[in-house]
GUDODREN-486875 format. One line per 4 residues: number of its first residue (from 1); their letters; for each residue z, x, y of N, C-alpha, C, CB. Coordinates in Angstrom, 3 decimals, always signed. Each point is the difference from the previous one (the first is absolute). Glycine has a CB too. Example, Ala and Ser with C-alpha at 12.3 -4.5 7.8 and 13.67 -1.06 7.14 Angstrom:
1> AS> +7.800/+13.190/-5.690/+0.000/-0.890/+1.190/+0.000/+0.900/+1.200/+1.246/-1.892/-1.173 ~ -1.966/+1.542/+2.223/+0.060/+0.820/+1.190/+0.730/-0.770/+1.090/-2.145/+1.184/-0.628
//
This chain:
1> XXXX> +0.000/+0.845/-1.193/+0.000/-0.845/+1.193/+0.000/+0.881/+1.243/+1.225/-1.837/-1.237 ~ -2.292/+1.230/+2.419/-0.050/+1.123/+1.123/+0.173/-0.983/+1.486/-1.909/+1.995/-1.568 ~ +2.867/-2.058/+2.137/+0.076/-0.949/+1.429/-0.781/+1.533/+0.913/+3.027/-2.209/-0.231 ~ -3.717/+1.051/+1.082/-0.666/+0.827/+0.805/+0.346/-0.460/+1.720/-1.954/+0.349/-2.205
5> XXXX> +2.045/+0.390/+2.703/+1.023/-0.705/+1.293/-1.180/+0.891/+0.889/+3.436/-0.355/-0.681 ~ -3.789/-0.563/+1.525/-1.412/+0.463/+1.469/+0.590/-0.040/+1.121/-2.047/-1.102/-0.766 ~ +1.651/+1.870/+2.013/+0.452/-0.155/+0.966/-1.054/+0.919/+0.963/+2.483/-0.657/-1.081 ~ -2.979/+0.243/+2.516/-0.738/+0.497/+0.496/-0.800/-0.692/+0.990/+0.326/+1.154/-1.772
9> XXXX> -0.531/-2.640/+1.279/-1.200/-0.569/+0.667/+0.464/-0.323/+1.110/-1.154/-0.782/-1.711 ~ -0.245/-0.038/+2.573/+0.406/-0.521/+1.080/-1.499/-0.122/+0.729/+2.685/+1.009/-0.026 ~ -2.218/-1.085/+1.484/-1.069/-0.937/+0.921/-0.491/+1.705/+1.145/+1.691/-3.609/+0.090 ~ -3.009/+3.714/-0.540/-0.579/+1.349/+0.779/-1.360/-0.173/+0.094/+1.614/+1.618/-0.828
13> XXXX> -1.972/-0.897/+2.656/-1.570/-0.062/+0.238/-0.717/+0.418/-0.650/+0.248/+0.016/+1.545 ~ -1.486/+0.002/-1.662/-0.975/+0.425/-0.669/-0.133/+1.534/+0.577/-1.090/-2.502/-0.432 ~ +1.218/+3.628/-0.385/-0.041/+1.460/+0.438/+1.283/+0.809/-0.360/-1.487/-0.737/+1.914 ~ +2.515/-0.825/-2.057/+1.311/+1.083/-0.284/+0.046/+0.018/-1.763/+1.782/-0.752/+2.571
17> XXXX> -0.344/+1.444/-2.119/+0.668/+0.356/-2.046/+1.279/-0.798/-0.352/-0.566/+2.819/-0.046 ~ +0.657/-2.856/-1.103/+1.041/-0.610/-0.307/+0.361/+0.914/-1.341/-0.605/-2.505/+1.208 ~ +1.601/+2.574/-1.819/+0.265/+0.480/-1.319/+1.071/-0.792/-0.846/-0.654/+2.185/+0.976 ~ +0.036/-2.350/-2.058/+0.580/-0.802/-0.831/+1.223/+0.669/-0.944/-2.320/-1.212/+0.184
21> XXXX> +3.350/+0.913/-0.726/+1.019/+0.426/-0.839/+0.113/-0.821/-1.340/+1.138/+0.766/+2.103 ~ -1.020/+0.108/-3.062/+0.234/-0.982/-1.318/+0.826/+0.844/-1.151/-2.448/-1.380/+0.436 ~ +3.568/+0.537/-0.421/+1.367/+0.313/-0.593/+0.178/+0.000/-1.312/+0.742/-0.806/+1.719 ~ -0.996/+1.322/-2.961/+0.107/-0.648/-1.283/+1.546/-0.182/-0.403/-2.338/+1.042/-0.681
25> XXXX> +2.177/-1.717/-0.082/+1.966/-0.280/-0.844/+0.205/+1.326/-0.565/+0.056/-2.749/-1.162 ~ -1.576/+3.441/+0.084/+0.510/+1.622/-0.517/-0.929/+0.858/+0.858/+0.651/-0.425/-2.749 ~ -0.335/+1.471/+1.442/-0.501/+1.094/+0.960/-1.137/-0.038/-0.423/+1.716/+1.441/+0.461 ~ -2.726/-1.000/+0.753/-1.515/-0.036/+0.338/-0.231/+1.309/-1.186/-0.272/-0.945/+3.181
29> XXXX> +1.348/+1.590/-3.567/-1.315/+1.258/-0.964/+0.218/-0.849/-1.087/+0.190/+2.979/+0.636 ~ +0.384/-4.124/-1.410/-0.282/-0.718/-0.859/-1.393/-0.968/-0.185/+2.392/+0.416/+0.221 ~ -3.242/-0.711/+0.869/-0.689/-0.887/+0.250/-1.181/+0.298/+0.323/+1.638/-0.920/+0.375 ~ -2.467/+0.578/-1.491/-1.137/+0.850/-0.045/-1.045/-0.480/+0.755/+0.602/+0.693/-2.025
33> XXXX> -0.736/-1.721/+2.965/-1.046/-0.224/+0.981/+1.092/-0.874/+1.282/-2.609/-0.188/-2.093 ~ +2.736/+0.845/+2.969/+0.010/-0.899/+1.225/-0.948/-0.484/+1.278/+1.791/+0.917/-0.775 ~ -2.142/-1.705/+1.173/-0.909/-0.657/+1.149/+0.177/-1.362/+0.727/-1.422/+1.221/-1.256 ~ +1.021/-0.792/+2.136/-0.462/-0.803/+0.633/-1.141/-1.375/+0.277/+1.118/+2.010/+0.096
37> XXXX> -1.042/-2.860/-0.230/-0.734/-1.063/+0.391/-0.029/-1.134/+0.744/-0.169/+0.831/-1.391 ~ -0.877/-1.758/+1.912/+0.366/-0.635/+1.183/-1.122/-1.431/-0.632/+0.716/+2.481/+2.366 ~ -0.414/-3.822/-1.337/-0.396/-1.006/-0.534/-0.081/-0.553/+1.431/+0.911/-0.075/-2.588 ~ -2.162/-0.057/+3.539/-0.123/-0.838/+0.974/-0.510/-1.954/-0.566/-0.671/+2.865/+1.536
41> XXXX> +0.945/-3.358/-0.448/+0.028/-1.754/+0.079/-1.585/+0.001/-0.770/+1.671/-0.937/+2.851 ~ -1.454/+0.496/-4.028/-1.450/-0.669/-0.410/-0.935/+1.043/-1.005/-0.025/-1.360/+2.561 ~ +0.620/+2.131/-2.870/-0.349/+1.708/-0.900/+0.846/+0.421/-1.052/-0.676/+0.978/+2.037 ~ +0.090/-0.483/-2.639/+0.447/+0.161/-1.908/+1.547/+1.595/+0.627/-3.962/-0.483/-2.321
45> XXXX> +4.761/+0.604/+2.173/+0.736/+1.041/-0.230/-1.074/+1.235/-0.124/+1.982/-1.509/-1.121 ~ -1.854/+2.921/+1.953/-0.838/+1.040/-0.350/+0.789/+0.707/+0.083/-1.886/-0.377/+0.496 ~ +1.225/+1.733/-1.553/+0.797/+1.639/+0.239/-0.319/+0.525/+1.424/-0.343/+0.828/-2.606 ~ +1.789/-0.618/+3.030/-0.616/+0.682/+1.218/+0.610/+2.100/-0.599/+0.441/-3.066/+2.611
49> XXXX> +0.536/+3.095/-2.934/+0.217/+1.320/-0.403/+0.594/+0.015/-1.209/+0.133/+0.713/+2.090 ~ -0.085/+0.849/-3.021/+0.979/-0.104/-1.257/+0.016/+1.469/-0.048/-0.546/-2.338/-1.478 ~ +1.869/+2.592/+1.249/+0.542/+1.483/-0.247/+0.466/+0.217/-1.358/+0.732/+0.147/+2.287 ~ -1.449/+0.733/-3.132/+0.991/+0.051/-1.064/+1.164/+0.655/-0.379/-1.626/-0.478/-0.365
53> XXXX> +2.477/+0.766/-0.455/+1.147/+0.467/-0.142/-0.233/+1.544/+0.423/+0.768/-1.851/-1.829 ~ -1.804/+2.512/+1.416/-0.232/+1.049/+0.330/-0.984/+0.708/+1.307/+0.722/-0.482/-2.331 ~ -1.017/-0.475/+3.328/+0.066/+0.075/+1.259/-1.558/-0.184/+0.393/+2.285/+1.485/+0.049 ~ -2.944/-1.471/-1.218/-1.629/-1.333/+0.024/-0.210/-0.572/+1.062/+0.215/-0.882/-2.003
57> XXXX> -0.824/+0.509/+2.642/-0.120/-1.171/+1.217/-1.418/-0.676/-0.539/+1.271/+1.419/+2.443 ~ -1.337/-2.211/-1.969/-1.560/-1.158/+0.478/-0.052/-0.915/+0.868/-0.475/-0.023/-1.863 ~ -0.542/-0.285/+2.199/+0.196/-0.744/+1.219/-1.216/-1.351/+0.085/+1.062/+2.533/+1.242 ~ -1.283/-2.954/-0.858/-0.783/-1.695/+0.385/-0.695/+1.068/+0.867/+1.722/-2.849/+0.056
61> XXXX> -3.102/+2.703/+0.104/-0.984/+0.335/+1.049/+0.047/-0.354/+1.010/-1.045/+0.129/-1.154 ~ +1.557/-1.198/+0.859/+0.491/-0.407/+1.907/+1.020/+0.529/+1.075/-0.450/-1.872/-0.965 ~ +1.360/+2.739/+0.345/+1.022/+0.223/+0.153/+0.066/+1.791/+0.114/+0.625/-2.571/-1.146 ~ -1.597/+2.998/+0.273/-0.150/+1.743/+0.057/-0.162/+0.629/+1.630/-1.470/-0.116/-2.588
65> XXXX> +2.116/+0.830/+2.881/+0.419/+0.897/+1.193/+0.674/-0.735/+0.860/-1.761/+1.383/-0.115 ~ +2.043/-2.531/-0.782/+0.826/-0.977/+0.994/+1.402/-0.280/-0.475/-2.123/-1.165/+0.635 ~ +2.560/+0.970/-1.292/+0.974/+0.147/-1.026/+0.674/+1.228/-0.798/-1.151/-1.859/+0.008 ~ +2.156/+1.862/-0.110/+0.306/+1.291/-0.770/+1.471/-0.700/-1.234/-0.850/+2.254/+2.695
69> XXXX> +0.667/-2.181/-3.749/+1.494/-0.256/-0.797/+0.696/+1.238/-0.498/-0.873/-2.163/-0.867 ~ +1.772/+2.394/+0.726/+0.984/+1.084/-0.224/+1.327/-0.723/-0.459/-1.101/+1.638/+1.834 ~ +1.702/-0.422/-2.508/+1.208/-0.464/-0.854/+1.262/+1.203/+0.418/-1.743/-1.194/-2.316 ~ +3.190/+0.863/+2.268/+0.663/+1.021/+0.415/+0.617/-0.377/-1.507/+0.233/+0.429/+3.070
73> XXXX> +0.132/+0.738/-3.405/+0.639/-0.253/-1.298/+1.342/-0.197/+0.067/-1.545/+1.201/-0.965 ~ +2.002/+0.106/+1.769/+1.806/-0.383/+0.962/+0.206/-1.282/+0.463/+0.093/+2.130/+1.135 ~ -0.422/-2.549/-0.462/-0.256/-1.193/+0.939/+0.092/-1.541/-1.151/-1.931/+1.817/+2.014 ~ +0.994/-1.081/-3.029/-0.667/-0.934/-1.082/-0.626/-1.438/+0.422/+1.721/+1.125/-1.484
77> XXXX> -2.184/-0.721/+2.293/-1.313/-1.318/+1.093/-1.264/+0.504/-0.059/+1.477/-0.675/+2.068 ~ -2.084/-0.279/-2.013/-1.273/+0.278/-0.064/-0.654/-0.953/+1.421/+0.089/+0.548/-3.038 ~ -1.255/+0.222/+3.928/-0.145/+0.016/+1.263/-1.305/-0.312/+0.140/+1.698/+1.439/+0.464 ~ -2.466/-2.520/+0.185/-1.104/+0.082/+0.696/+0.000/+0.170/+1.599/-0.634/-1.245/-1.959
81> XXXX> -0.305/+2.841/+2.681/+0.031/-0.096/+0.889/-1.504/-0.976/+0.471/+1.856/+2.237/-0.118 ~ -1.786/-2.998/+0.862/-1.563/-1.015/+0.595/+0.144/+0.355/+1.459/-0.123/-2.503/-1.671 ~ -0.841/+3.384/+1.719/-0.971/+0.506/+1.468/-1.303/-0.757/+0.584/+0.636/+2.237/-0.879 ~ -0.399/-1.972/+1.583/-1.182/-0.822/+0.718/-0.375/-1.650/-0.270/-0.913/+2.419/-0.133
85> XXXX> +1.673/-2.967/+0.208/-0.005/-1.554/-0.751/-0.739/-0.572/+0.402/+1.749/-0.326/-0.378 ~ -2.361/-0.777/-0.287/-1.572/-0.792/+0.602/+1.002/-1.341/-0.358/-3.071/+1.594/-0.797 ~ +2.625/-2.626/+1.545/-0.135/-1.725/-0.486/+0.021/-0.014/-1.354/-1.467/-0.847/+1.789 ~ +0.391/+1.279/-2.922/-0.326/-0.110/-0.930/+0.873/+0.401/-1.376/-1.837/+0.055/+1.612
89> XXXX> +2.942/+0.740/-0.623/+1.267/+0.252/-0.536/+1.287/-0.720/-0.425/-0.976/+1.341/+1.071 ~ +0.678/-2.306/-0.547/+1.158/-1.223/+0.188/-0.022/-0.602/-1.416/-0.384/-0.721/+2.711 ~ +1.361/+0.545/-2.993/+0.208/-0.369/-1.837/+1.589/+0.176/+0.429/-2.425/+1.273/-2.067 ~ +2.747/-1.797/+0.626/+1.756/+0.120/-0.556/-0.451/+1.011/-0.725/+1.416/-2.376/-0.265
93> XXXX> -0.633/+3.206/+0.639/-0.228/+1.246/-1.279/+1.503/+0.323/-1.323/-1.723/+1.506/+2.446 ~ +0.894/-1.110/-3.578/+0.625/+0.086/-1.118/+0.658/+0.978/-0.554/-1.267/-1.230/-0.105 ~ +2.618/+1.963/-0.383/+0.321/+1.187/-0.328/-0.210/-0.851/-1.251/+1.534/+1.712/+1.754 ~ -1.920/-0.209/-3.163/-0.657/-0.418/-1.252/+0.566/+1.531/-0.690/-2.529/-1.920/+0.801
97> XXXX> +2.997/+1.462/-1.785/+0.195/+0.901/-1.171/-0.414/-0.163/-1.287/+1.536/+0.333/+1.119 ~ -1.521/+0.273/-2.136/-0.826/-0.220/-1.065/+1.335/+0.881/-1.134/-3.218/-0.109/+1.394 ~ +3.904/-0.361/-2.037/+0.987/+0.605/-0.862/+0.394/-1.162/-1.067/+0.913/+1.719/+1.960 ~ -2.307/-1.417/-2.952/-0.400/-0.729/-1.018/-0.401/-1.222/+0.580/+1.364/+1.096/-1.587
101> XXXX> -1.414/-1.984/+2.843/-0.488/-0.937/+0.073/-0.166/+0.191/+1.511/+0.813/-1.249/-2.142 ~ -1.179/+0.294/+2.257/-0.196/-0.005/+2.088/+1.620/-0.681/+0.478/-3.435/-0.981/+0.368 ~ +3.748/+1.478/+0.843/+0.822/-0.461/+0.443/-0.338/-0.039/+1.701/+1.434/+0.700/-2.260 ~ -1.034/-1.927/+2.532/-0.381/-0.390/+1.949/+1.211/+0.095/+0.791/-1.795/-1.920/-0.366
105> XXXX> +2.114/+2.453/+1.308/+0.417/-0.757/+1.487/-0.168/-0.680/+0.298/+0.039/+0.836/+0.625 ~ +0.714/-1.397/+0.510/+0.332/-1.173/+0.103/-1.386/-0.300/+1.223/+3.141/+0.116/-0.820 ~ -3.706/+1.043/+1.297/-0.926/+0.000/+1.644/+0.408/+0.185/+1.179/-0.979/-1.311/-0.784 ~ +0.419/+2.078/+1.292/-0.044/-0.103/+1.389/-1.268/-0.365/+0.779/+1.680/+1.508/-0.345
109> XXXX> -1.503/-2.110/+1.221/-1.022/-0.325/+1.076/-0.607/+1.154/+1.260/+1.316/-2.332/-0.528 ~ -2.762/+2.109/+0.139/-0.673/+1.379/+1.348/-0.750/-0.447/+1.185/-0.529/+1.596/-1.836 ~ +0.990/-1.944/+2.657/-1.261/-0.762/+0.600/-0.491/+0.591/+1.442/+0.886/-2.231/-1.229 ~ -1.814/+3.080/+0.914/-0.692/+0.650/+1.013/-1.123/-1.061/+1.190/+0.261/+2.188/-2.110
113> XX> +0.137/-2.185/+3.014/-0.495/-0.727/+1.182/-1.362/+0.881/+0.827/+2.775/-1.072/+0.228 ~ -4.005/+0.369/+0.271/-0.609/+0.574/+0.323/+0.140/+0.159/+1.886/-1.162/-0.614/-2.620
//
């Protein structure tokens, strides 16, 4: 069992950053995929990032040089920084782990204004 606790979002112009936080119940070197994903009004849930246990990244094309995910192992959070934010950004976004099954957060909300 993995509670995933988010924290980060909020209400920002189009151009700024925001960075996301995501808390697991264990420890992140147990957990062999963590990411990110987001779900705007009227759209299927998408990958926006995923880090693996061993420090892997990928990213959504939409999101490359724009996005960055990182993991502190001390800390044991796992981090999206979002630069340069567009409109098109605006979604509830998802912290996601994968330790034998998927596990969700609860969401946070992004909503970039133009």
């Amino acid at each position: 069992q993995v509670q995933l606790v988010e924290s980060g979002g909020g209400l920002v112009q189009a151009g700024g950053s925001l960075r996301l936080s995501c808390a697991p119940s264990r420890s992140i070197l147990s957990i062999n995929v963590m990411g990110w994903y987001r779900q705007a009004p009227g759209k299927q849930r998408e990958m926006v990032a995923i880090i693996t246990s061993g420090g892997s990244t990928n990213y959504a094309d939409s999101v490359k040089g724009r996005f960055t995910i990182s993991k502190d192992n001390a800390k044991n959070t796992v981090y999206l920084q979002m630069n340069s934010l567009k409109p098109e950004d605006t979604a509830v976004y998802y912290c996601n782990a994968y330790y034998g099954r998927q596990y969700w957060g609860q969401g946070t909300q992004v909503t970039v204004s133009s």
